[in-house]
C-alpha positions as YAML, in Angstrom:
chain: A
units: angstrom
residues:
- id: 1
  name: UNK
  ca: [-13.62, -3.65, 14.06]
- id: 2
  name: UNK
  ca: [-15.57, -1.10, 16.04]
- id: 3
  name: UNK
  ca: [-12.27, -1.29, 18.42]
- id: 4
  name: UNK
  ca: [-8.65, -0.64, 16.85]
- id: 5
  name: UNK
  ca: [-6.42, -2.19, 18.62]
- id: 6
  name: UNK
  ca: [-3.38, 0.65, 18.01]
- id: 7
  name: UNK
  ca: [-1.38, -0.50, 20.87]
- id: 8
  name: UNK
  ca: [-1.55, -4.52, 20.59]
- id: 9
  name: UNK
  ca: [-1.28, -5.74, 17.44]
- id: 10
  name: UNK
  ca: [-2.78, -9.46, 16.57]
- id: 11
  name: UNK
  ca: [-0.36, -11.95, 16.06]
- id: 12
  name: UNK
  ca: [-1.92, -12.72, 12.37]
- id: 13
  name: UNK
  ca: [-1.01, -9.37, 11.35]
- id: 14
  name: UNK
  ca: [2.60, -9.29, 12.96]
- id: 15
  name: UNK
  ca: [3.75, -12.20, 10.27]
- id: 16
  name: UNK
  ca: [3.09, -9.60, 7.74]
- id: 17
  name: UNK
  ca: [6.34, -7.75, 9.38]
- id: 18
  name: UNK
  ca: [8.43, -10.96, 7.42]
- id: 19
  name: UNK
  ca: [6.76, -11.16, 3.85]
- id: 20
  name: UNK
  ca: [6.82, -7.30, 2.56]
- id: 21
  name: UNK
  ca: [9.65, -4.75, 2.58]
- id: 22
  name: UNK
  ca: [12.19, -5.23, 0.45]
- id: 23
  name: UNK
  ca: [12.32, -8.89, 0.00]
- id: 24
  name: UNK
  ca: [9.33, -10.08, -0.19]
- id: 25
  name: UNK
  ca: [10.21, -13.48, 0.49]
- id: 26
  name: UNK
  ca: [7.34, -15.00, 0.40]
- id: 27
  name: UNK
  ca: [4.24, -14.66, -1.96]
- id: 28
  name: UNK
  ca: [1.08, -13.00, -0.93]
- id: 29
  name: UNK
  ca: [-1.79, -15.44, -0.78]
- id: 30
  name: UNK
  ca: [-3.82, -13.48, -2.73]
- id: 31
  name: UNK
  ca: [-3.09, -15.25, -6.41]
- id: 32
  name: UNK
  ca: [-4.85, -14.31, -9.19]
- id: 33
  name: UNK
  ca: [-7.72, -16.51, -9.51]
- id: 34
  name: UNK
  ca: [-8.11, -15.66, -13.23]
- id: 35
  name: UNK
  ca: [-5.22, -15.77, -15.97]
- id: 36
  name: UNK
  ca: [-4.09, -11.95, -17.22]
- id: 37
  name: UNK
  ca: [-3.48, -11.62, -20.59]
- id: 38
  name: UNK
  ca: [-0.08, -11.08, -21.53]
- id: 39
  name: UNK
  ca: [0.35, -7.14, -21.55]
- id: 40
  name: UNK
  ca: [4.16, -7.27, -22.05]
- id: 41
  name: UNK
  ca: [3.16, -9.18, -25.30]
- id: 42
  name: UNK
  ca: [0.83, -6.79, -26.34]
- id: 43
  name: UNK
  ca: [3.32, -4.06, -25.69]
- id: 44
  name: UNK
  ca: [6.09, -6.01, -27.93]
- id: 45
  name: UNK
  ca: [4.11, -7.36, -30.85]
- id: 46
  name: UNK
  ca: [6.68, -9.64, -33.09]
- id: 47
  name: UNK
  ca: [7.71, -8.65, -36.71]
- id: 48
  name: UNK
  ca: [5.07, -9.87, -38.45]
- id: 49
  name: UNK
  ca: [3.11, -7.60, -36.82]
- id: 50
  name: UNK
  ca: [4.89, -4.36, -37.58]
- id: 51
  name: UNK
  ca: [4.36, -3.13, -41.29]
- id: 52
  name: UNK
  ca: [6.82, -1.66, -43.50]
- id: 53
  name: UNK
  ca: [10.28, 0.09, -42.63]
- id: 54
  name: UNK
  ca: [8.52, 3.24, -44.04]
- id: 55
  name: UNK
  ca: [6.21, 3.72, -41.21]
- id: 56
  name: UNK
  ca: [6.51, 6.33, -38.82]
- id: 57
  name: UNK
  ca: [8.21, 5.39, -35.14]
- id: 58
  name: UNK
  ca: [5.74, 8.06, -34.25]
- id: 59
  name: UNK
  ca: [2.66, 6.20, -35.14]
- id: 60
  name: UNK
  ca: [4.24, 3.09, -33.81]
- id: 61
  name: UNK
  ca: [4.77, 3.93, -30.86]
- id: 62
  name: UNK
  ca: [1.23, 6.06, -31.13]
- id: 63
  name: UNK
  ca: [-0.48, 2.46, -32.06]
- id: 64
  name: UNK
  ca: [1.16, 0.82, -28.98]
- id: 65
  name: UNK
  ca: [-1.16, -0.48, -26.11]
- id: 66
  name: UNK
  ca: [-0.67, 1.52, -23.24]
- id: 67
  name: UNK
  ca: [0.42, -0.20, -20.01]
- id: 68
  name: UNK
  ca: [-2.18, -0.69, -17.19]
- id: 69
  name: UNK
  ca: [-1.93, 2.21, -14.70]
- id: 70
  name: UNK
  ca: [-0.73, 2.05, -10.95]
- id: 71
  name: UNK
  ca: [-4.61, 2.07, -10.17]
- id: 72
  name: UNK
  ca: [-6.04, -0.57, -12.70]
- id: 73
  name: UNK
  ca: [-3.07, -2.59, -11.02]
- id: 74
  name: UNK
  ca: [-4.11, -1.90, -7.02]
- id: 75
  name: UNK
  ca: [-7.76, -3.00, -8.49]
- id: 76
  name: UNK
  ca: [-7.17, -6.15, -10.05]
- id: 77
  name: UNK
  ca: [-5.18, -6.65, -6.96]
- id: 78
  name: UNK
  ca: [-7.80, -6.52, -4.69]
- id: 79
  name: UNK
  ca: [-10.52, -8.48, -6.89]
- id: 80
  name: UNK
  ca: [-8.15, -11.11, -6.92]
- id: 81
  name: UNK
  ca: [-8.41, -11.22, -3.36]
- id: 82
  name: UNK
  ca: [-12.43, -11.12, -2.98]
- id: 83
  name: UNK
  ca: [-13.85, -14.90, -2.64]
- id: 84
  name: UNK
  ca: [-14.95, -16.51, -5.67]
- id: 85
  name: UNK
  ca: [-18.70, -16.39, -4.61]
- id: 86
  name: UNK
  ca: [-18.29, -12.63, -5.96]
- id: 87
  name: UNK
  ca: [-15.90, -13.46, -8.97]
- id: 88
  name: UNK
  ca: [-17.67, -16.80, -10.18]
- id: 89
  name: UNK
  ca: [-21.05, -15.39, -11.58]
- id: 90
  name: UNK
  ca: [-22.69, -16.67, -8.32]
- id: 91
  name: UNK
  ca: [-23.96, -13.35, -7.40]
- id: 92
  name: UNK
  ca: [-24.48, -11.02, -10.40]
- id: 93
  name: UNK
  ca: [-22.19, -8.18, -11.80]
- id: 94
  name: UNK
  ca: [-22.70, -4.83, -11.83]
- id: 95
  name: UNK
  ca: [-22.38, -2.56, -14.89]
- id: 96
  name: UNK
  ca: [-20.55, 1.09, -14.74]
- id: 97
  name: UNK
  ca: [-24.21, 2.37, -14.24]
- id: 98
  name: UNK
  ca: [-24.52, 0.58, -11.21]
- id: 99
  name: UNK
  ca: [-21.33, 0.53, -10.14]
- id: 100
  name: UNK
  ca: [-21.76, 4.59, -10.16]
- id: 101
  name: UNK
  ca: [-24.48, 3.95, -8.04]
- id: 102
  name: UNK
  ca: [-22.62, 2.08, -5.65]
- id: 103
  name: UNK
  ca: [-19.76, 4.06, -4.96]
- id: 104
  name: UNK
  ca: [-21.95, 7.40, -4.52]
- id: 105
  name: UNK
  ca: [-23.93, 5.47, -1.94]
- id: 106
  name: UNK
  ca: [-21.03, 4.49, -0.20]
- id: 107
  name: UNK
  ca: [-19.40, 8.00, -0.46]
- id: 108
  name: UNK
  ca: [-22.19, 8.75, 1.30]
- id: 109
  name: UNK
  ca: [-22.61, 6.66, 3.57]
- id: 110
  name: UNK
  ca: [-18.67, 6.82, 4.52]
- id: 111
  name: UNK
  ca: [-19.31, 10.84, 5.28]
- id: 112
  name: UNK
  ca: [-21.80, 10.02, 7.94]
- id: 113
  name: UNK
  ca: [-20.83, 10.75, 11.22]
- id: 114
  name: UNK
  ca: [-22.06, 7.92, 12.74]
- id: 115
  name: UNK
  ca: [-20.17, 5.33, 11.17]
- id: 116
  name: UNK
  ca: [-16.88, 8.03, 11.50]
- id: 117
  name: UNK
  ca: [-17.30, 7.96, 15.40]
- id: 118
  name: UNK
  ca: [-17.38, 4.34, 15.33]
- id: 119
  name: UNK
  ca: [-14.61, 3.38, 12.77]
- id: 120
  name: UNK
  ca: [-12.52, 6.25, 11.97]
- id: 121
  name: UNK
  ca: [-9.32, 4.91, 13.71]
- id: 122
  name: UNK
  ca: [-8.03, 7.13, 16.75]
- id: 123
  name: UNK
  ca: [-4.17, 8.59, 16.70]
- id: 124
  name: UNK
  ca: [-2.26, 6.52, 18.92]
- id: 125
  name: UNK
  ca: [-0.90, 8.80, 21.58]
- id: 126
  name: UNK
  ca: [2.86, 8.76, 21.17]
- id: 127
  name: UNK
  ca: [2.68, 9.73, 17.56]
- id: 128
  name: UNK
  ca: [3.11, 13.22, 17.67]
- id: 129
  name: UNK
  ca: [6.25, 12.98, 19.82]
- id: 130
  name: UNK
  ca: [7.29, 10.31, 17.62]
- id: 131
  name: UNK
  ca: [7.08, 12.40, 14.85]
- id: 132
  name: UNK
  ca: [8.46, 15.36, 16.56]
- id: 133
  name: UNK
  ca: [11.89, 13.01, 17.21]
- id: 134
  name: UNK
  ca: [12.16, 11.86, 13.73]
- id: 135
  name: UNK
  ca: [12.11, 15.23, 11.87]
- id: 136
  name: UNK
  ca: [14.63, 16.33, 14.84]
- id: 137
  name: UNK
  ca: [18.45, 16.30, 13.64]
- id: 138
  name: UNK
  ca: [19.35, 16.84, 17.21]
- id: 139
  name: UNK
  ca: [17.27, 13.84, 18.42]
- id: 140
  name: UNK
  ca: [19.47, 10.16, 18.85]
- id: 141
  name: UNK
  ca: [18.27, 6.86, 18.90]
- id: 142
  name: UNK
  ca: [18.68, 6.38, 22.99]
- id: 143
  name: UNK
  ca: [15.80, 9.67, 22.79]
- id: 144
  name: UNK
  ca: [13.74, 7.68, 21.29]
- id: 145
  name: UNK
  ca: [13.76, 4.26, 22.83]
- id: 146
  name: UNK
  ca: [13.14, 6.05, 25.88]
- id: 147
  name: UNK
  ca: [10.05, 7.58, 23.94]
- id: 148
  name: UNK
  ca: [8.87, 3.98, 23.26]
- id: 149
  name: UNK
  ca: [9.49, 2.19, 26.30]
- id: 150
  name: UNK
  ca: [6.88, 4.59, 27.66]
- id: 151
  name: UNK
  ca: [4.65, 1.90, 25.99]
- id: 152
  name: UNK
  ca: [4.61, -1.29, 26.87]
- id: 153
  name: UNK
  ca: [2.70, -2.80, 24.30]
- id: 154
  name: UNK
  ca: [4.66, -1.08, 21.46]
- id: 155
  name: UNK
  ca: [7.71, -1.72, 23.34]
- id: 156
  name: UNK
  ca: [6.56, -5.60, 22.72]
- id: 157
  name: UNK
  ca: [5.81, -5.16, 19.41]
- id: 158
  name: UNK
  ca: [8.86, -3.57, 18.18]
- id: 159
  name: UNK
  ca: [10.69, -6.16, 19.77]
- id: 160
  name: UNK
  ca: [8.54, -9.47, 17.86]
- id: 161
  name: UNK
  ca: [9.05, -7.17, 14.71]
- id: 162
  name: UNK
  ca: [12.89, -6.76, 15.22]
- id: 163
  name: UNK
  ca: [13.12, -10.51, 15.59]
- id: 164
  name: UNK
  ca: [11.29, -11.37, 12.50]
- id: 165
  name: UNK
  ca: [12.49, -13.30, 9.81]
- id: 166
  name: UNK
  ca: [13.17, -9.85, 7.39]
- id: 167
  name: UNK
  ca: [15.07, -8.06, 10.20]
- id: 168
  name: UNK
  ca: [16.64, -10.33, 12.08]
- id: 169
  name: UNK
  ca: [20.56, -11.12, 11.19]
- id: 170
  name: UNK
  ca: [21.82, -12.93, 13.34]
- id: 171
  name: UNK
  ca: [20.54, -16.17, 15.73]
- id: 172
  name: UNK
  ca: [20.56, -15.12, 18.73]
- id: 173
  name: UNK
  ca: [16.86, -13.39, 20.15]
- id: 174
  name: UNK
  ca: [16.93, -9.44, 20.47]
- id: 175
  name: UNK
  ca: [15.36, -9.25, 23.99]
- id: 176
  name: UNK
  ca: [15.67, -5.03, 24.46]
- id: 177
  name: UNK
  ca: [14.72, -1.71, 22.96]
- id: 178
  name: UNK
  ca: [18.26, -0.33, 23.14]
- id: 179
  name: UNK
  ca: [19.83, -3.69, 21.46]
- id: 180
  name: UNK
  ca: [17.01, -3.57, 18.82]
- id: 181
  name: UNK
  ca: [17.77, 0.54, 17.92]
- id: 182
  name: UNK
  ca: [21.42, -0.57, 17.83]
- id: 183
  name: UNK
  ca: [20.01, -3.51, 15.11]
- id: 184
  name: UNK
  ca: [17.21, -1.29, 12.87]
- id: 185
  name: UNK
  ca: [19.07, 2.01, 12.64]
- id: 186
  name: UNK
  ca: [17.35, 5.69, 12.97]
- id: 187
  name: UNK
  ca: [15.86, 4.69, 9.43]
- id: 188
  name: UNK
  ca: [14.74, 0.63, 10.63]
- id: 189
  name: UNK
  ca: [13.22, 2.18, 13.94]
- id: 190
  name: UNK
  ca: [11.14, 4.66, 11.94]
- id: 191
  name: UNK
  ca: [9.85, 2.43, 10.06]
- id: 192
  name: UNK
  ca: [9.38, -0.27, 12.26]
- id: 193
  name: UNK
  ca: [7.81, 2.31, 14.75]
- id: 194
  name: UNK
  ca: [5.25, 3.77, 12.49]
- id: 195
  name: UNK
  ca: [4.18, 0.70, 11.28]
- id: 196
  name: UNK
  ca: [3.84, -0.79, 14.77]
- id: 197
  name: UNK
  ca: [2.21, 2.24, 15.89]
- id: 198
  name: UNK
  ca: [0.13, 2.68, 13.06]
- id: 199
  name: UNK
  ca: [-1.04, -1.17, 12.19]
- id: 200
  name: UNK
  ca: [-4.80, -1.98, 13.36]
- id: 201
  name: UNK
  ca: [-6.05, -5.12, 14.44]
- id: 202
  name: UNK
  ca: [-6.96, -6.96, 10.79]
- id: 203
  name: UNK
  ca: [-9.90, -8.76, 11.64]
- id: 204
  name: UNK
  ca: [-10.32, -11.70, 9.59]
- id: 205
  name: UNK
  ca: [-14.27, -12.27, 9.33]
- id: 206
  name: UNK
  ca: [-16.24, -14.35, 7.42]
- id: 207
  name: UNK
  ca: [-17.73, -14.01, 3.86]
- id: 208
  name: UNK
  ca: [-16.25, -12.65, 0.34]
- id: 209
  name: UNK
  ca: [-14.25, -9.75, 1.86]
- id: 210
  name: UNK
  ca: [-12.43, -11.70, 4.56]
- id: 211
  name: UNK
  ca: [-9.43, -12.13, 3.01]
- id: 212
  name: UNK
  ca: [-8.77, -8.25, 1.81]
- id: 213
  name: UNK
  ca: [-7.80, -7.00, 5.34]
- id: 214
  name: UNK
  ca: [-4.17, -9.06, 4.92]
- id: 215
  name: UNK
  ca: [-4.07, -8.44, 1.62]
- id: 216
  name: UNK
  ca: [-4.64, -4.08, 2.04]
- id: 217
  name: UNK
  ca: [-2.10, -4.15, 5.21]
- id: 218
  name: UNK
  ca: [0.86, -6.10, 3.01]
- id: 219
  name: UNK
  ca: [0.41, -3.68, -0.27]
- id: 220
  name: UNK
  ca: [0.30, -0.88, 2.69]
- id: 221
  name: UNK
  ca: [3.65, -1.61, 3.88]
- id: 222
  name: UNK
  ca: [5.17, -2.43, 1.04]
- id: 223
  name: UNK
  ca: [4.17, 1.06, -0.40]
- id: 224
  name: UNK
  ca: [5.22, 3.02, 2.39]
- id: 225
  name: UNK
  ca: [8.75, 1.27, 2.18]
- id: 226
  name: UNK
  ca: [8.93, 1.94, -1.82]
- id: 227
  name: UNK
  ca: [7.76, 5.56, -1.47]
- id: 228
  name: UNK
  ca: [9.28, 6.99, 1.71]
- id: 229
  name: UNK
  ca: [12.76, 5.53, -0.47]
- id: 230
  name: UNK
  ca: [11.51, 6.96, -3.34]
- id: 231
  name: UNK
  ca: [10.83, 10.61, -1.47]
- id: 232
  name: UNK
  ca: [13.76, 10.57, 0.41]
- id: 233
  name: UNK
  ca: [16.21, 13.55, -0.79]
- id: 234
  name: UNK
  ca: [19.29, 15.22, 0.97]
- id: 235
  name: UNK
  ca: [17.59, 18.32, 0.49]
- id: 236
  name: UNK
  ca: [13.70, 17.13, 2.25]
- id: 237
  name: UNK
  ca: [14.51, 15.48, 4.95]
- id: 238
  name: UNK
  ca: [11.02, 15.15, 6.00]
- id: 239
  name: UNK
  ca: [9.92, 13.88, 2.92]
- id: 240
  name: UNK
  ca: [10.40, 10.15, 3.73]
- id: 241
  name: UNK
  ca: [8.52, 10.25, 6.98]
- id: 242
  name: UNK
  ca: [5.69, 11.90, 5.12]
- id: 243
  name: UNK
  ca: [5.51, 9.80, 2.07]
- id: 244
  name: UNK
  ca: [5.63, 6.90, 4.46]
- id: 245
  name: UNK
  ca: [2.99, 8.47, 6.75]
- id: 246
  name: UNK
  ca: [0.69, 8.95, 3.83]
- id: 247
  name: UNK
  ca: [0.99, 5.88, 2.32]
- id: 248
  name: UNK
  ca: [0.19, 4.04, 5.92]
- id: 249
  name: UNK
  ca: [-2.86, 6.19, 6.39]
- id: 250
  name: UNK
  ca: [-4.16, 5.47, 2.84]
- id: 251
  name: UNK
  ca: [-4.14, 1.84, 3.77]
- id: 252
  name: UNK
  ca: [-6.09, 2.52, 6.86]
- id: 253
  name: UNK
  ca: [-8.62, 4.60, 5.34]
- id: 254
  name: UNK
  ca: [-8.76, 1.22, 2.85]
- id: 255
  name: UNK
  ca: [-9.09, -0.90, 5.86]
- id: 256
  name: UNK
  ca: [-12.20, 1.96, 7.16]
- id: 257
  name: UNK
  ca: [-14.10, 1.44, 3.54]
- id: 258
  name: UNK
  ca: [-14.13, -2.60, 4.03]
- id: 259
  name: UNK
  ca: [-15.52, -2.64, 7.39]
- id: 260
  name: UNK
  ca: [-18.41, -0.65, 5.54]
- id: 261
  name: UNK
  ca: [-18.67, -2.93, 2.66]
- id: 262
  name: UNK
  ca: [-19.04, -5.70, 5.50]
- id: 263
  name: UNK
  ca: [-21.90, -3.88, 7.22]
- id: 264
  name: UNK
  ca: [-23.53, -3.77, 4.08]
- id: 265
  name: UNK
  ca: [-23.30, -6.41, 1.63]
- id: 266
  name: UNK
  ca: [-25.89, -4.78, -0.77]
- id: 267
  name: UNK
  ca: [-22.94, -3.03, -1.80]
- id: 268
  name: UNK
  ca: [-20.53, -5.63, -3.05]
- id: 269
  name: UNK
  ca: [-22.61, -7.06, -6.43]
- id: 270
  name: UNK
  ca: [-19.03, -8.18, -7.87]
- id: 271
  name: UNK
  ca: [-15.30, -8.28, -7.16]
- id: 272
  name: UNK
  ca: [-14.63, -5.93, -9.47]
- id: 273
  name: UNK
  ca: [-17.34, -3.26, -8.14]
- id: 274
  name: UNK
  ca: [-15.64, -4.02, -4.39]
- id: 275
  name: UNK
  ca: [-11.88, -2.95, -5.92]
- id: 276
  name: UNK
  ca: [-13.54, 0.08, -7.72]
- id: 277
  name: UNK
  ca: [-14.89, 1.44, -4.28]
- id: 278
  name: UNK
  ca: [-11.93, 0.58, -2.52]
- id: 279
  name: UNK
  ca: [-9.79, 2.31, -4.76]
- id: 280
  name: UNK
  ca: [-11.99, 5.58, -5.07]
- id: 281
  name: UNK
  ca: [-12.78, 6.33, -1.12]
- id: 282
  name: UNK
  ca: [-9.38, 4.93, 0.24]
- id: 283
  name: UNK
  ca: [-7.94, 8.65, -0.22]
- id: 284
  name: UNK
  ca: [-10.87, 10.40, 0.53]
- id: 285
  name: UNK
  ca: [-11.05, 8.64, 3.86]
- id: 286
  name: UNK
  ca: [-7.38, 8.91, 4.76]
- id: 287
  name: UNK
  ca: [-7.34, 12.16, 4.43]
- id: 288
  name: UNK
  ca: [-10.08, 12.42, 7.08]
- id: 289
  name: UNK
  ca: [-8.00, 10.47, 9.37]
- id: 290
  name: UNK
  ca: [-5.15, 12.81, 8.76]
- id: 291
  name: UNK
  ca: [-7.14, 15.61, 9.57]
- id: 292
  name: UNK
  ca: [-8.88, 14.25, 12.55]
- id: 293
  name: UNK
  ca: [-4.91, 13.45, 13.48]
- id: 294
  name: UNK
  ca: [-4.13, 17.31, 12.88]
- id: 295
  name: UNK
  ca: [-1.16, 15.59, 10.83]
- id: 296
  name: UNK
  ca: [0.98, 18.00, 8.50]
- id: 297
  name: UNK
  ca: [-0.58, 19.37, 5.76]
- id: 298
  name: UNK
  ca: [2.04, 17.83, 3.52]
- id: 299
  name: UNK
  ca: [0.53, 14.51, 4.41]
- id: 300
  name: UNK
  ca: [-2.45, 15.64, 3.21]
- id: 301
  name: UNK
  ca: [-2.13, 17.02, 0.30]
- id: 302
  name: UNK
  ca: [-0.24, 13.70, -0.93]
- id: 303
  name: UNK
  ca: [-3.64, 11.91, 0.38]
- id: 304
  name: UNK
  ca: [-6.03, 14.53, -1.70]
- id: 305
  name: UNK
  ca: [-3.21, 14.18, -4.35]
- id: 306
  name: UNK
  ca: [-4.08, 10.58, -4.80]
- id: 307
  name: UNK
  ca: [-7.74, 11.05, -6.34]
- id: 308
  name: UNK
  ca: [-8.43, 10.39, -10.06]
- id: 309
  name: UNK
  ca: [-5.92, 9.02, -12.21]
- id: 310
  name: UNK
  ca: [-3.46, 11.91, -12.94]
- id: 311
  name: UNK
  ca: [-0.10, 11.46, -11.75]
- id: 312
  name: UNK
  ca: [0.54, 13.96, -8.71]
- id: 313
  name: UNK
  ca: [2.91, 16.98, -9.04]
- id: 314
  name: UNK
  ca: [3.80, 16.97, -5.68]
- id: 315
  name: UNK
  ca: [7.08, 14.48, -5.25]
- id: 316
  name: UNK
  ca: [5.32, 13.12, -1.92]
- id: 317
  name: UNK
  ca: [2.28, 12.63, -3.94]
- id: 318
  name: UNK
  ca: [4.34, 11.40, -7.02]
- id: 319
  name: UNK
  ca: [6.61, 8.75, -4.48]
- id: 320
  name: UNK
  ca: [3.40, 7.84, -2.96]
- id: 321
  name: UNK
  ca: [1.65, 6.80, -6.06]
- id: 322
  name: UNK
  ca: [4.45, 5.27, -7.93]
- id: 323
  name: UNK
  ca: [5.29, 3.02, -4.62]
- id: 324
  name: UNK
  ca: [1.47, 1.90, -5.20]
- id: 325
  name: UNK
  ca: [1.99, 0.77, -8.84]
- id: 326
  name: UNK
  ca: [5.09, -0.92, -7.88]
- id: 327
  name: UNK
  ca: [3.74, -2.70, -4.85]
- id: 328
  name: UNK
  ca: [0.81, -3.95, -6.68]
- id: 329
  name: UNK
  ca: [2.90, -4.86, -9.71]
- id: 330
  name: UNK
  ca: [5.44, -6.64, -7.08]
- id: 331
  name: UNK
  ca: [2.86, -9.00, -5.51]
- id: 332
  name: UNK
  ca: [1.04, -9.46, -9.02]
- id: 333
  name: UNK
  ca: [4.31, -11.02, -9.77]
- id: 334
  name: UNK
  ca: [4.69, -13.24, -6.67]
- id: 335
  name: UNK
  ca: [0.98, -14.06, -7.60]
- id: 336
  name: UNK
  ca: [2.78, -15.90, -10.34]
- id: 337
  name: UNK
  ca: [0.45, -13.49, -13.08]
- id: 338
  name: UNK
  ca: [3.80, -11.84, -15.01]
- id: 339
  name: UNK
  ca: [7.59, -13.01, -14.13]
- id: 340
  name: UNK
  ca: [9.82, -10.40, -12.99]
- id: 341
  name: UNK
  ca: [11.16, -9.00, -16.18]
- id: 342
  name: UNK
  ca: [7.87, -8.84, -18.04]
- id: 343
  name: UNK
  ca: [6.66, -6.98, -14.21]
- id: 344
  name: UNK
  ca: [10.18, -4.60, -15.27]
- id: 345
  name: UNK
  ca: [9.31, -3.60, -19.05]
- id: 346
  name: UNK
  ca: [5.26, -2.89, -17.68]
- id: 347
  name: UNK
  ca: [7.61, -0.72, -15.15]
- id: 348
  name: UNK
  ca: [9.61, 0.73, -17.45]
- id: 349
  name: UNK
  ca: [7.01, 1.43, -19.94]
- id: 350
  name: UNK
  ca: [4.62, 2.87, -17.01]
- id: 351
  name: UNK
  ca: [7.23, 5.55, -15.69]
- id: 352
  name: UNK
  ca: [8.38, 6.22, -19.71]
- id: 353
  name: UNK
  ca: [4.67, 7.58, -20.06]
- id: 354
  name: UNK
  ca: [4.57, 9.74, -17.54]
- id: 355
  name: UNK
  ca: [8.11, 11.14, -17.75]
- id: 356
  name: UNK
  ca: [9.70, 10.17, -14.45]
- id: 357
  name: UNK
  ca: [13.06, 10.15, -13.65]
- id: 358
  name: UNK
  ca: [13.15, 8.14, -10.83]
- id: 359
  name: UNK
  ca: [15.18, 5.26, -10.75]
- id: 360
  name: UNK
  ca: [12.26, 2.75, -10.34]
- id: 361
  name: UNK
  ca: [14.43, 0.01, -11.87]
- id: 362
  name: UNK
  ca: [17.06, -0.53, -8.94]
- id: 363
  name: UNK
  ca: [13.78, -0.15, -6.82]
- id: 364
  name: UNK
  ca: [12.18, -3.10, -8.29]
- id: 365
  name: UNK
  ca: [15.52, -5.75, -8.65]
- id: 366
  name: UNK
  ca: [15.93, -4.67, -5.10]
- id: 367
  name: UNK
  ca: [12.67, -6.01, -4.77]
- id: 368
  name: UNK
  ca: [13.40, -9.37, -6.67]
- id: 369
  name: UNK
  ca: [17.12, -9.31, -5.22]
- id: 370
  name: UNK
  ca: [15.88, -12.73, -3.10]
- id: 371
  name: UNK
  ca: [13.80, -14.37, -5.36]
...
């Protein structure tokens, strides 16, 4: 991984194009190896668990368990998808002391500049006039195939992606940029684009971590589609492409933090103590990338946003975490760990908490639309 392959993408990683977005028609391969218990049941105990009609709703709903965060999710996510040689008791777990430990060494370790000049991921070259087109009104779609074909590699890629299973409607093959624009839309070719643009090569590896490259990239995209939808106003018309660009980055600096847990396998005592640093330097290290990019400073601000468990203020940083929770909670479902309407009342009861308005709910049967 000391090479990112920005302009060829591996074919292993361009399946991924078919299973996330909106559909998600397939399931993740990363099932919970370990049964959840039922948090929608502990959220709706039955009547012979409530007392009295004279009890205060107030204290009810004070005595109610609150529902995992967007974060706890994203972590059991990725344990789930460590080997079992690190979530079997074969090597030993960690306690918070330790796990403390851990993730300041690898803070540090993540800040030196040697490993940054060899794994901090380099901005592909047609992104800034990518971006440039995108947040131009004036710009049309024929502008910006001729942007692409400049690139014959991403020219390539687009085209495998537009003839995917998700985007493809009808039988016959898309074989050209212009045909392909005509099929995505200005919306289908940004995303598309960016994610072509933007995907690494996943390396699969050997050992307990092999399997979270796939695992990071499809939570990735599917956040970046749920929060550049969720950003998208008619009076920020830049706030999709950021909320998507942020969310993208966040899953490369995830991708940046395994290749270090790799290189140093002291570090990973549990699956549990690999999530929690994953979790904690993913933002951090994004938002290194986006300044070594010289990206907006909206995009990172909606990185530095994502630190600690308080919901952002910003509505990037707001659409970006919320599109975490409900990409996580999404392929916890597929997992087969909650059914879709228990993974809609956690939802509901998540974004009732912390007062948002957004209509998460349409978000998430659009999700479950195919299922």
């Amino acid at each position: 991984m000391d090479t990112w392959g920005w302009a060829a993408v591996a074919g292993s990683v361009l399946a991924l194009a078919g299973i996330a977005a909106w559909r998600l028609r397939r399931g993740t391969g990363a099932a919970a190896s370990r049964s959840a218990p039922s948090v929608v049941a502990a959220m709706h105990p039955p009547p012979s668990a409530e007392a009295d009609g004279n009890r205060d709703r107030a204290a009810d709903a004070a005595a109610a368990p609150a529902p995992p965060s967007g974060r706890e999710l994203t972590r059991d996510l990725l344990a789930s998808a460590v080997e079992s040689s690190l979530r079997d008791g074969i090597a030993p777990s960690a306690d918070e002391a330790a796990r403390a430990a851990i993730a300041t060494a690898c803070a540090h370790l993540l800040s030196r500049p040697q490993f940054l000049a060899r794994h901090l991921p380099r901005r592909p070259q047609l992104l800034p006039r990518l971006m440039r087109a995108f947040n131009d009104p004036e710009v049309g779609l024929d502008q910006i195939v001729q942007i692409v074909s400049e690139d014959p590699a991403l020219s390539a890629n687009l085209l495998r992606i537009a003839n995917s299973a998700y985007y493809r409607v009808q039988e016959s093959v898309v074989e050209n940029l212009p045909r392909a624009a005509a099929l995505l839309g200005l919306d289908g070719m940004r995303q598309v684009l960016l994610d072509a643009l933007l995907q690494p090569v996943l390396s699969v590896g050997v050992g307990p971590l092999r399997r979270l490259p796939e695992v990071i990239w499809e939570h990735t995209r599917l956040t970046a589609d749920i929060a550049a939808d969720l950003a998208r106003t008619r009076q920020d018309a830049d706030a999709a492409l950021v909320a998507q660009m942020a969310a993208l980055l966040h899953g490369l600096g995830m991708l940046v933090v395994v290749q270090l847990l790799r290189e140093n396998p002291q570090l990973t005592p549990d699956a549990m103590a690999v999530a929690q640093i994953l979790e904690e330097q993913a933002a951090p290290v994004a938002h290194r990338i986006a300044q070594s990019w010289e990206l907006p400073p909206r995009i990172e601000a909606a990185l530095e946003a994502q630190r600690g468990e308080r919901m952002p203020t910003d509505p990037v940083g707001c659409a970006l975490r919320s599109g975490r929770m409900l990409a996580a909670l999404a392929m916890h479902c597929h997992a087969g760990r909650w059914t879709p309407e228990q993974g809609l009342a956690l939802l509901q009861a998540w974004a009732d908490q912390r007062g948002l308005q957004d209509d998460l709910g349409s978000i998430w049967r659009r999700l479950h639309a195919q299922d």
